[in-house]
C-alpha positions in Angstrom: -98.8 288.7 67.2 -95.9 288.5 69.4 -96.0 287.2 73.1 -93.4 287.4 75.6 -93.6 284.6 78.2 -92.6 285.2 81.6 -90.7 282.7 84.1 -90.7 280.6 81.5 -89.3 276.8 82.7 -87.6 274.4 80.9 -91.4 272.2 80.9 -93.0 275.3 80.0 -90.7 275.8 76.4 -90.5 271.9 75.6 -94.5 271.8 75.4 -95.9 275.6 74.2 -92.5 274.7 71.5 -94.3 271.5 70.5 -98.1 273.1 70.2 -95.9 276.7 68.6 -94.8 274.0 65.8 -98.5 273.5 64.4 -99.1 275.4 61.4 -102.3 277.1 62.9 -100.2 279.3 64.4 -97.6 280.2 62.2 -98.8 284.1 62.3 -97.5 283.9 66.0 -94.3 284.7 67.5 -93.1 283.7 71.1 -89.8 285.1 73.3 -89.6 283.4 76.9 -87.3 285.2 79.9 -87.0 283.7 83.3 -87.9 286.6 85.4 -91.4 286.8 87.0 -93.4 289.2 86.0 -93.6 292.1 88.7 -94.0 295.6 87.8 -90.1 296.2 87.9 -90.0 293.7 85.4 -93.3 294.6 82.9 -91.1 296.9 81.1 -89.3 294.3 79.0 -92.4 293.6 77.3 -92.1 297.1 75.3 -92.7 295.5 71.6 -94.8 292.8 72.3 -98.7 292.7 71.8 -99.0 289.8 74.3 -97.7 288.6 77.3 -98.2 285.2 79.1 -97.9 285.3 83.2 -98.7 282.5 85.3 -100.6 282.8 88.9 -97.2 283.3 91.1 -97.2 286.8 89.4 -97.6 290.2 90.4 -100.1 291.7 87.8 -101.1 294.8 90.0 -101.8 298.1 89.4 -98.3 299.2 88.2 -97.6 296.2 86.5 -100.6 296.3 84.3 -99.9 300.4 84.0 -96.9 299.7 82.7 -97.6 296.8 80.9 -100.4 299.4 78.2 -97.6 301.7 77.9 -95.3 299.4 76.7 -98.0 298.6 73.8 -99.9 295.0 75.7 -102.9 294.6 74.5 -103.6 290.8 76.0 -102.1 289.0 79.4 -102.7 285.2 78.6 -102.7 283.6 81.7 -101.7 279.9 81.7 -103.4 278.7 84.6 -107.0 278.9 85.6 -106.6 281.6 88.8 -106.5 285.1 88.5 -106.8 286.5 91.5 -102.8 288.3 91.1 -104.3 290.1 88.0 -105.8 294.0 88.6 -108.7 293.4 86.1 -110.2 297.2 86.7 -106.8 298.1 85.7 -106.4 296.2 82.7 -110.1 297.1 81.7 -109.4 300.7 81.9 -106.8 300.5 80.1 -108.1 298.5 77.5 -105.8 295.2 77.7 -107.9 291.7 77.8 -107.4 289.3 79.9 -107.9 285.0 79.0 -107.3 282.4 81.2 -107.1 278.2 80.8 -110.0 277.4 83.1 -109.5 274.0 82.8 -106.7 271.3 81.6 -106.5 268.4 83.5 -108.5 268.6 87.1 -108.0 264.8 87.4 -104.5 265.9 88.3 -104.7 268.1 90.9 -107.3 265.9 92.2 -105.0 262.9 91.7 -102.2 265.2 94.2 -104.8 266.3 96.6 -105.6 262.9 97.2 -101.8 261.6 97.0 -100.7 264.7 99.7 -103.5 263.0 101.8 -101.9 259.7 101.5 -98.7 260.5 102.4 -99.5 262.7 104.8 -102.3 259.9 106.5 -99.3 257.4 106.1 -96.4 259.3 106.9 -94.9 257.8 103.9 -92.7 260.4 103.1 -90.8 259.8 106.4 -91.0 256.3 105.8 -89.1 256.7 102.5 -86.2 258.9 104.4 -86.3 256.3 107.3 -85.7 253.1 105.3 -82.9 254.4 103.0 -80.8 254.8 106.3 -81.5 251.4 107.0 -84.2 252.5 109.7 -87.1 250.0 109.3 -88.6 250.9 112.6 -92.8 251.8 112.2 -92.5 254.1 115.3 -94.4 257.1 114.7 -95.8 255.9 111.1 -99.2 254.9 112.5 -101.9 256.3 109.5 -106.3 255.4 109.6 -107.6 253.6 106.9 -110.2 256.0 104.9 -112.6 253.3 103.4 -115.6 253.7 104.9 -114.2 257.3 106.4 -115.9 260.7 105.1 -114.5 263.1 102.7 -116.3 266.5 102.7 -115.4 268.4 99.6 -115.4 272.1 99.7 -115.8 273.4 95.9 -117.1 270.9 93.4 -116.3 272.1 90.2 -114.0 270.1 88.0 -111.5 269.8 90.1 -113.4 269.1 93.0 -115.8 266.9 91.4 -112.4 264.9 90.3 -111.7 264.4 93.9 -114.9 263.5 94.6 -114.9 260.2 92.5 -111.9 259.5 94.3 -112.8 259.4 97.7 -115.9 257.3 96.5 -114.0 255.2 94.9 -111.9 254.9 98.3 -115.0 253.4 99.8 -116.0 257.0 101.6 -118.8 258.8 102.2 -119.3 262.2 100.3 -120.7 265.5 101.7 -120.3 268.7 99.1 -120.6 271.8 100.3 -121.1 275.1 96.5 -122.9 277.6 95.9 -123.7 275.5 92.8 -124.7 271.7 92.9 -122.5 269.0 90.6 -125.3 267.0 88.7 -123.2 264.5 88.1 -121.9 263.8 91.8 -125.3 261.8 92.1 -123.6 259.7 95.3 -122.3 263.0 97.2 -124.7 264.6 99.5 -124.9 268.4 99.8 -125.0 270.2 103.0 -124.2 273.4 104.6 -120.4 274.2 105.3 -121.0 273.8 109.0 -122.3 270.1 108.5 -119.4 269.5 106.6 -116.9 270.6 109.2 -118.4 268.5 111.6 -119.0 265.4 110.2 -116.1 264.6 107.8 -112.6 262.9 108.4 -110.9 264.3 105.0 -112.0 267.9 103.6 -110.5 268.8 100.7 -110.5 272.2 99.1 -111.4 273.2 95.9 -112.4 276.8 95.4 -111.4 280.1 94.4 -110.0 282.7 96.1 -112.1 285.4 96.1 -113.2 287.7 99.0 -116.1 285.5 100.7 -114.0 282.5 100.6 -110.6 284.3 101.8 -109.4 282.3 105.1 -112.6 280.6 105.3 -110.3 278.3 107.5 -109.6 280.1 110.1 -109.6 279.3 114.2 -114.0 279.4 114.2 -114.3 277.0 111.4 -111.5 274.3 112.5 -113.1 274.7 116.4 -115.9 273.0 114.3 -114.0 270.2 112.4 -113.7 266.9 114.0 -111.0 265.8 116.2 -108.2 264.0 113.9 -109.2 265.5 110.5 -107.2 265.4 107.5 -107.2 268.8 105.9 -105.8 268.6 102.2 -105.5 272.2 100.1 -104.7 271.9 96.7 -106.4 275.6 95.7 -105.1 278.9 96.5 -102.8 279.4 100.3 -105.2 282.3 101.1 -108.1 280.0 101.7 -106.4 279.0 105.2 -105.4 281.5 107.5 -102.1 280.2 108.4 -101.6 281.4 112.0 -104.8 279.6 113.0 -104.0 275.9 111.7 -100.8 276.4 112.9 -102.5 276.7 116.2 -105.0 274.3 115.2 -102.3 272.1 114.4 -100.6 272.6 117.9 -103.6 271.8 120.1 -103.9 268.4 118.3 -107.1 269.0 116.0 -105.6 267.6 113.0 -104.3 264.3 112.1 -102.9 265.2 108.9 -102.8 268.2 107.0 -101.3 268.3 103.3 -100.9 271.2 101.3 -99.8 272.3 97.8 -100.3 276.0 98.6 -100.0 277.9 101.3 -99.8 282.1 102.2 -96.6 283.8 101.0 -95.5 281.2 98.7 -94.7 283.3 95.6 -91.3 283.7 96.2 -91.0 280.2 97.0 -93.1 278.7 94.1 -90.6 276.7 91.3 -87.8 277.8 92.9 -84.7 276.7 94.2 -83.9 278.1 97.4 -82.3 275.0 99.4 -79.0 277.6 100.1 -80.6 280.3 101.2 -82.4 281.9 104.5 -86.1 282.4 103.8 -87.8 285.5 105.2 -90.6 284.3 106.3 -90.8 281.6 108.8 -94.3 280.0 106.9 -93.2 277.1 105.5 -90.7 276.7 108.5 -92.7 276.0 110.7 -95.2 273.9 108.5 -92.5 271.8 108.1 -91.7 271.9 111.9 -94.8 269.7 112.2 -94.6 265.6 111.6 -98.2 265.8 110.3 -97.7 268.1 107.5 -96.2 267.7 104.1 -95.9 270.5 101.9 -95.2 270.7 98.3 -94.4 273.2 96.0 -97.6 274.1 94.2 -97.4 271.1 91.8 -100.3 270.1 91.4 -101.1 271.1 88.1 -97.6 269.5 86.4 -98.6 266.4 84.9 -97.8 265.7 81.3 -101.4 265.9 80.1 -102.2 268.8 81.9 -99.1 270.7 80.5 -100.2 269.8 77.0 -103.7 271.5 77.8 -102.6 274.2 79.2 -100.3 275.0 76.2 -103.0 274.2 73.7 -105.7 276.6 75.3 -103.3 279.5 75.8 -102.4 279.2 72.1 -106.0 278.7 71.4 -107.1 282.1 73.3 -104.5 283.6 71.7 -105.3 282.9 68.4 -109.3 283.6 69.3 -107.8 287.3 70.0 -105.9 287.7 67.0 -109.2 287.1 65.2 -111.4 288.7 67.0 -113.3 285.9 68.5 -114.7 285.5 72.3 -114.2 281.7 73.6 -115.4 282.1 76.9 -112.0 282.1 78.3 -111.9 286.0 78.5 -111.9 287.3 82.3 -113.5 290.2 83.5 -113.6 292.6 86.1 
């Protein structure tokens, strides 16, 4: 099999080179480019039974059209979302689709909590302050969260991970899913509504799909307490971006800490510090003293990076021989 990897890092070929190395998959070959891949792009895949996208890629319609004619039989996602993939298209057309549904949700959890931190603590600005001799505390005023409450929206892995740690903070835990954790045996489920109202730190932790599309939006953060902490660590279309902007703006949050946010494709691994950006998103995010942003890094931690490799090696492998692993994703 050969796989073309697209915007491939310097991260990305230092660990899928060190899992490539094992002798398990020697009948494997792998070619990594820089560019995203976008449907102007798909065509350089011409030759390759595989390629390997990641979720700040644009796997519509055309791209996966093109993507069969140029012979793909498999798009290895390494990540856990999919939402950026067409997967009518690619089942029509006969191309399957694997993903890495989990690698290491204790670090995402471990950012979510750390962007809350900073973000409650201003310690970011505290960092810039003190290296220009600036030791001053105006403006650095945080709350303590021990004995605060953290509503968790989503309690999968990931979420689950970030419940531990709030309880560990010394917080109370409401959980709002479809499904119940059996292991989160301290958090209490409720209804989203109960959740908005009653906790001090809500974290999210869900998918992106159409029912849960800017489920924070102007009705749902009227409902939040006053001075709420609102960490998103998920996918930037959970938040409708005008609305906490506004929310923001009329005082209703505290803090707010994200590692995604709407429009951030372009944006995401990047470096754009000499350039004009289009859209005036993460301007004015960053135009706030209450928000800190990051760039979608919540995932890059070594262990996670050595998961990720391993599984998308692993699903590969599972296609070559004609095995299903449960990481296939379908329409």
């Amino acid at each position: 099999m050969k796989i073309l990897f697209f915007g491939t890092k310097s991260y990305d070929k230092q660990f899928f080179n060190e899992t490539w190395k094992e002798k398990v998959y020697e009948q494997i070959e792998i070619d990594y480019v820089d560019v995203l891949l976008t449907p102007d792009t798909a065509r350089l895949a011409h030759g390759y039974d595989a390629v390997c996208a990641f979720v700040n890629m644009d796997l519509s319609t055309p791209a996966i059209e093109t993507l069969a004619q140029c012979g793909v039989k498999l798009i290895l996602m390494r990540c856990a979302g999919f939402n950026n993939v067409d997967l009518k298209t690619a089942q029509k057309n006969g191309i399957t689709v694997m993903r890495v549904p989990g690698y290491s949700p204790e670090a995402v959890a471990e950012h979510a909590m750390a962007l809350a931190l900073t973000a409650n603590r201003h310690t970011h600005k505290a960092y810039v302050r003190v290296r220009e001799n600036d030791f001053s505390l105006g403006g650095l005023m945080g709350v303590v969260l021990h004995g605060k409450t953290a509503g968790i929206v989503g309690t999968g892995k990931i979420g689950a991970a970030m419940a531990r740690i709030c309880h560990g903070f010394g917080m109370k835990v409401l959980a709002y899913d479809v499904y119940q954790n059996p292991d989160l045996d301290f958090a209490e489920y409720v209804d989203l509504d109960t959740l908005l109202a009653q906790s001090d730190l809500i974290s999210l932790h869900c998918p992106l799909m159409e029912s849960t599309h800017h489920m924070i939006n102007i009705d749902t953060i009227n409902k939040m307490k006053d001075g709420v902490i609102l960490v998103n660590t998920s996918r930037g279309g959970l938040i409708k971006t005008d609305d906490l902007i506004q929310g923001i703006r009329e005082g209703k949050f505290f803090a707010v800490g994200l590692d995604v946010y709407e429009e951030e494709n372009a944006n995401v691994y990047e470096d754009r510090s000499d350039q004009i950006l289009e859209h005036s998103t993460v301007a004015r995010l960053l135009n706030f003293p209450n928000v800190m942003v990051t760039s979608h890094q919540g995932f890059f931690a070594r262990e996670a990076l050595q998961a990720i490799s391993k599984t998308t090696m692993d699903n590969a492998l599972a296609f070559m021989e004609g095995r299903k692993n449960g990481n296939e994703v379908t329409a």
